[in-house]
N, C-alpha and C positions, 0 to 999 in steps of 0.2 A: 622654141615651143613654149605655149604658156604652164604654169605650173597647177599640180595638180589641186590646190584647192580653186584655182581661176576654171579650169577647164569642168568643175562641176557645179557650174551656175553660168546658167544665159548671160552676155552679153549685155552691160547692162548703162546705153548710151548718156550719159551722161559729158557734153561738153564743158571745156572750162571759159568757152567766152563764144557769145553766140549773139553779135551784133548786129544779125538780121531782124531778132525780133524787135526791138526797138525801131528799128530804120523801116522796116518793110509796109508796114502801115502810112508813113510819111515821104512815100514815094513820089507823086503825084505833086506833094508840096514841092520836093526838092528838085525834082525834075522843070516845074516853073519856075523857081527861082534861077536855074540854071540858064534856063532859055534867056532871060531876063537878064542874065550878066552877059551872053553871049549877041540880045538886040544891043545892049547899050555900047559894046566897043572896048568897054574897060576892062581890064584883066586883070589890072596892078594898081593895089592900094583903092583908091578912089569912093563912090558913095556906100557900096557896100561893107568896107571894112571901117569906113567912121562911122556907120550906124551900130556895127560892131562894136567898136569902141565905146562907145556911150551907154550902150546896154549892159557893158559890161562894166564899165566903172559905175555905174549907176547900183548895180546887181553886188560889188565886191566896195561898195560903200565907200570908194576914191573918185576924188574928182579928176583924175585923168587916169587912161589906158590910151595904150601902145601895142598896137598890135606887130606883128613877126612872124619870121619864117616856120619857127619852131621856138619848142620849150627850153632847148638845149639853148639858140641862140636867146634867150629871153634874161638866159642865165647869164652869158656872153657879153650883150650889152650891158647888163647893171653892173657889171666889173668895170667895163671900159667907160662907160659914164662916171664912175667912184676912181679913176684911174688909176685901179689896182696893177701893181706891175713888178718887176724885179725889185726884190728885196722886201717886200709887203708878204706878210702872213695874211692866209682868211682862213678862220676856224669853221670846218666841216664836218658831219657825221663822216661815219666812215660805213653804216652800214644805209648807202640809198642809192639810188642810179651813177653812173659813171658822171654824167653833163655836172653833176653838182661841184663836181673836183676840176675835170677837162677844164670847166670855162676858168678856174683860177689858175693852175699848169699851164693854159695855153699863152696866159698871158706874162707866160716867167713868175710870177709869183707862186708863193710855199702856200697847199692845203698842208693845214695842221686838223689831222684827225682827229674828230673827238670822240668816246663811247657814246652808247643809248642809255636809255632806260631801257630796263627788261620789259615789263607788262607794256608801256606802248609802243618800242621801237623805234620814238623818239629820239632826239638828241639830250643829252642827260646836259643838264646849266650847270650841274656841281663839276663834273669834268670842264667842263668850259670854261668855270674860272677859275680851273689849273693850269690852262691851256692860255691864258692871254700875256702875254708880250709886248715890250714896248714896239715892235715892227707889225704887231696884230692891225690891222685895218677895218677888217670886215669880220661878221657871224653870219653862217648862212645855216639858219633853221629848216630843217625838212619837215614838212606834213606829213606825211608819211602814211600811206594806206587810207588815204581820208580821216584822219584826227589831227588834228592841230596841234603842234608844240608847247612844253608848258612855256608859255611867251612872257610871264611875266619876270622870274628872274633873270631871262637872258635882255631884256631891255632895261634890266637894270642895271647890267652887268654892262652893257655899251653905254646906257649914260656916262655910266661912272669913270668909264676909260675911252669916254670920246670915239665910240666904234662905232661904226653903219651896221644896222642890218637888214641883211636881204632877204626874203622869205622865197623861198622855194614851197612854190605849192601844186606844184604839176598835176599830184594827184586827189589835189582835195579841195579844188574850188565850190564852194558855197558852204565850207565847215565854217565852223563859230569860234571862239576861245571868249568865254565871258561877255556873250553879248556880240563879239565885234568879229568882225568878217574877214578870213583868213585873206592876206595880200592886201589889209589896209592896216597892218600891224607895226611893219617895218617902215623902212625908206621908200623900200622900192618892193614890189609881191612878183613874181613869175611864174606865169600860166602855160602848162602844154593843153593842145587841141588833138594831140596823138590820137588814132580812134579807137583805143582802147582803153582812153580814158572819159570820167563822168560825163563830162559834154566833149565827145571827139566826132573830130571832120572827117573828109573825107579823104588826108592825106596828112602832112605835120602843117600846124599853126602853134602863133603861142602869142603868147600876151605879158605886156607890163603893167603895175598901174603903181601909181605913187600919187600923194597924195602935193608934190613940189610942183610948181611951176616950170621953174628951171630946168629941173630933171629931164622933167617931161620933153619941152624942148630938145634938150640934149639928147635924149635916147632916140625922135623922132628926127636929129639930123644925123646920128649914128647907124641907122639901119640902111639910108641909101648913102653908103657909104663913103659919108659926113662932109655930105653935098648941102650947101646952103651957104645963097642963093645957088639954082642952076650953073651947074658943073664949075660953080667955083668952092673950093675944098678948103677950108682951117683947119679941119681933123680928117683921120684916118678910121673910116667906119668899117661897114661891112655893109653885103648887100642879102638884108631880111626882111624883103618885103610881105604880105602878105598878098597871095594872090584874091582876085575879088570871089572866086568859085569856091572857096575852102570860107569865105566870110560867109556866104551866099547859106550856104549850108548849114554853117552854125548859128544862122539867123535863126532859120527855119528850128533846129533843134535844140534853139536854145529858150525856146515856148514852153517848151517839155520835160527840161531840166529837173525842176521841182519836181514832178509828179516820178521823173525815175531815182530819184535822189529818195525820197519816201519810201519806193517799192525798193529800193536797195536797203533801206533801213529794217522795214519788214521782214527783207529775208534774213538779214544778219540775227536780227531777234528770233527768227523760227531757227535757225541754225543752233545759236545759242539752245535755246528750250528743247531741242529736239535732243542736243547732246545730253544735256542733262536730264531730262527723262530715261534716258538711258543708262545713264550712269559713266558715262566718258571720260568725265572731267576729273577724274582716278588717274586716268591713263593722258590724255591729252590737255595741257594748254589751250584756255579758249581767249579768244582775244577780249579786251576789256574797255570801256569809256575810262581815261586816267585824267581827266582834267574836267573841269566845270566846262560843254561847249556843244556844240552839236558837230556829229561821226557823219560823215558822205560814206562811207563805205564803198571804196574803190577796190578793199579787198577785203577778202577774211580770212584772216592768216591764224592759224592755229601753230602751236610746237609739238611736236612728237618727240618723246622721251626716249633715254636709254638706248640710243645711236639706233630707231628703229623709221626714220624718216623715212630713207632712200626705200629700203622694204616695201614700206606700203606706199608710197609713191608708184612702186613697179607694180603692187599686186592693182593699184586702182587702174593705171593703167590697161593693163591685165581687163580689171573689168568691162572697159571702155568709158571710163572717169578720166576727167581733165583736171590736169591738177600744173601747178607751177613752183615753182623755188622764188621768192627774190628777198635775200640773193644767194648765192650761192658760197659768195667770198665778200666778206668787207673789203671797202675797197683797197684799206691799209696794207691790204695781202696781192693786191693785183701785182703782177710782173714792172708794169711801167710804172708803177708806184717806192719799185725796191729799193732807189736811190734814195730814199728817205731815212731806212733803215729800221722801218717798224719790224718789228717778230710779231707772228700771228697771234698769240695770247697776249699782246701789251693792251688790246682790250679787249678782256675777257666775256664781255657782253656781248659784243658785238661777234667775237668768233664764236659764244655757243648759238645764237640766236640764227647765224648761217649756217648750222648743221643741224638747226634741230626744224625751221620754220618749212608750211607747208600752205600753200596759198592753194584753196577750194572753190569751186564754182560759184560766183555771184554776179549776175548782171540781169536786167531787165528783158525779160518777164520770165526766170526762174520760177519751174513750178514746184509747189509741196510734194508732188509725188517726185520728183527729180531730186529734192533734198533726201527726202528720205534715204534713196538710193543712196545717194553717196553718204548717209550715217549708218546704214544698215553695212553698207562694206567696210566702211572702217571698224565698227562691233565686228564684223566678222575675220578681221585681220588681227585681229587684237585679242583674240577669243584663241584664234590659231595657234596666236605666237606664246599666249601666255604656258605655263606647265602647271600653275597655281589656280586660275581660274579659270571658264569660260562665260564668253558673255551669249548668253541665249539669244535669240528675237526678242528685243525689247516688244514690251505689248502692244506700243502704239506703231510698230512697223510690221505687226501683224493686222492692223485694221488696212482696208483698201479706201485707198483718198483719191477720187480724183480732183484733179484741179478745176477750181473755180474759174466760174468763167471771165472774174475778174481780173483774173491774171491773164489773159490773153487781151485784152482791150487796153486802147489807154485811157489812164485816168485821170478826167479833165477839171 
């Protein structure tokens, strides 16, 4: 049953990821381009995923990309092109999706966990160069919610000890760090097309891009698995090809990019403003730019204090607000990780940041009156729970806003 301050206020829908409205409009597009990979015969790899390619190394400012099955395997191959393998350490956050670890594990070699920063959820470079070893090989910086890593002392840090690094940037394709375009930082950048990410297809994709010659080669004869020439093998690859249906699509949405990357920018900044007119940011963590570059805004992750996360998580719930965790456990704490022998507090950052972080609705075309909502219920959760204060209707979630008709259109 819901509880009794949910049950006295309407229902108040608010989704946490609503991919229709960006796609629904560009139906028509996607539906010819489909037909079109279905006249030409070709399914696997062919002209659709190397125009892919181009546009995308052209777009993440590397003169090559490599496209793939997935983000997971994008990860996969720059290890096995770097022939990372038993006995090689690769330095990893510990607080970002599982594939950043998997792809070094699967390959017998040791992730060595590093902490964040707090304010970005980054990878912190001062833990990282505690963390390097003469068997360290590799650094794999995470983007993390769309902001970019602070990148420059960690390529300082591999100059100086002869390390690769790989940029994991799944969720923040078209961020910046100082001008320069996230995935032409490193050796090698790795893209997911997951579609709940900034430019996601319509199933998994992923992409490489490096800016080597060589590389390039090698991870393009590593994905059909490290076939070259025809079905004769010097390596043991894997088979991530990209199908042409999933290029096909992200051709079409990849016109659009820009204009949803803005409107995600937009809402983070009303989100921000909106909290603080209210006076929130007492009570809640708001997320923050920590580096000279430009934020994609894949998410907007806030912290809730004083172990009252899980709480308003159920009450927004409760209200019909979508809301997410990521993540829940560093990964240093995962079950198949225990053979390491990390304790959960060994980084302290990283374990309070997983019980307190609260990911909020943002994606294209979120409306004003939708934000509101979900700041009006968190004032009202927070109002609830306090004993010392309550937070009233802030005045501007007493005016009636509809949403402009900007935000239903796209903007061209």
């Amino acid at each position: 049953m819901e509880s009794t301050e949910a049950s006295s206020h309407p229902r108040r829908m608010v989704p946490f990821l609503d991919l229709g409205r960006a796609q629904a409009p560009l139906r028509d597009e996607i539906v010819a381009a489909l037909a079109r990979v279905v006249d030409s015969g070709v399914f696997v790899l062919g002209p659709e995923v190397e125009t892919l390619e181009q546009a995308l190394a052209e777009y993440c400012h590397c003169r090559y990309a490599i496209a793939c099955a997935s983000g997971s395997d994008a990860l996969l191959l720059a290890m096995m092109a770097l022939n990372i393998g038993p006995g090689d350490e690769v330095i990893v956050p510990s607080f970002t999706f599982f594939a950043t670890a998997s792809a070094v594990a699967r390959l017998g070699a040791k992730p060595v966990f590093a902490d964040i920063d707090p304010r970005s959820y980054n990878i912190s470079p001062e833990h990282v160069a505690r963390l390097i070893r003469k068997n360290t090989k590799a650094i794999i910086p995470v983007h993390l919610f769309g902001q970019a890593a602070d990148m420059t002392p960690i390529l300082e840090l591999a100059e100086r000890f002869g390390i690769t690094v790989v940029e994991d940037a799944a969720q923040s394709i078209g961020a910046e760090y100082r001008g320069k375009r996230v995935g032409s930082l490193g050796r090698i950048g790795c893209l997911s097309f997951y579609p709940t990410k900034n430019l996601g297809g319509m199933g998994d994709g992923g992409m490489l891009t490096t800016n080597d010659g060589q590389l390039s080669d090698q991870l393009r004869i590593l994905r059909v698995h490290g076939m070259h020439p025809r079905y004769y093998h010097h390596k043991i690859g894997i088979n991530s090809r990209m199908d042409a249906f999933q290029a096909a699509v992200l051709l079409v949405k990849f016109r659009h990019l820009e204009d949803w990357v803005a409107c995600r920018q937009e809402i983070a900044q009303r989100y921000t403003a909106l909290f603080l007119e209210a006076g929130l940011e007492r009570h809640i963590v708001l997320p923050e730019r920590t580096v000279e570059g430009r934020h994609v805004w894949n998410q907007y992750v806030v912290r809730v204090r004083n172990g009252q996360r899980d709480a308003l998580r159920k009450y927004l719930q409760e209200q019909g607000i979508g809301t997410e965790i990521y993540y829940p456990l560093g990964l240093h704490e995962q079950e198949c990780f225990q053979f390491l022998g990390y304790a959960p507090t060994d980084l302290p950052e990283t374990f309070l940041a997983s019980r307190e972080v609260l990911a909020l609705p943002i994606f294209p075309y979120l409306t004003e009156e939708e934000q509101r909502t979900v700041v009006r219920a968190i004032a009202e959760f927070l109002g609830a729970q306090s004993h010392t204060f309550r937070i009233g209707p802030p005045k501007f979630l007493e005016r009636t806003s509809q949403p402009t008709t900007e935000t239903h259109v796209e903007r061209r």
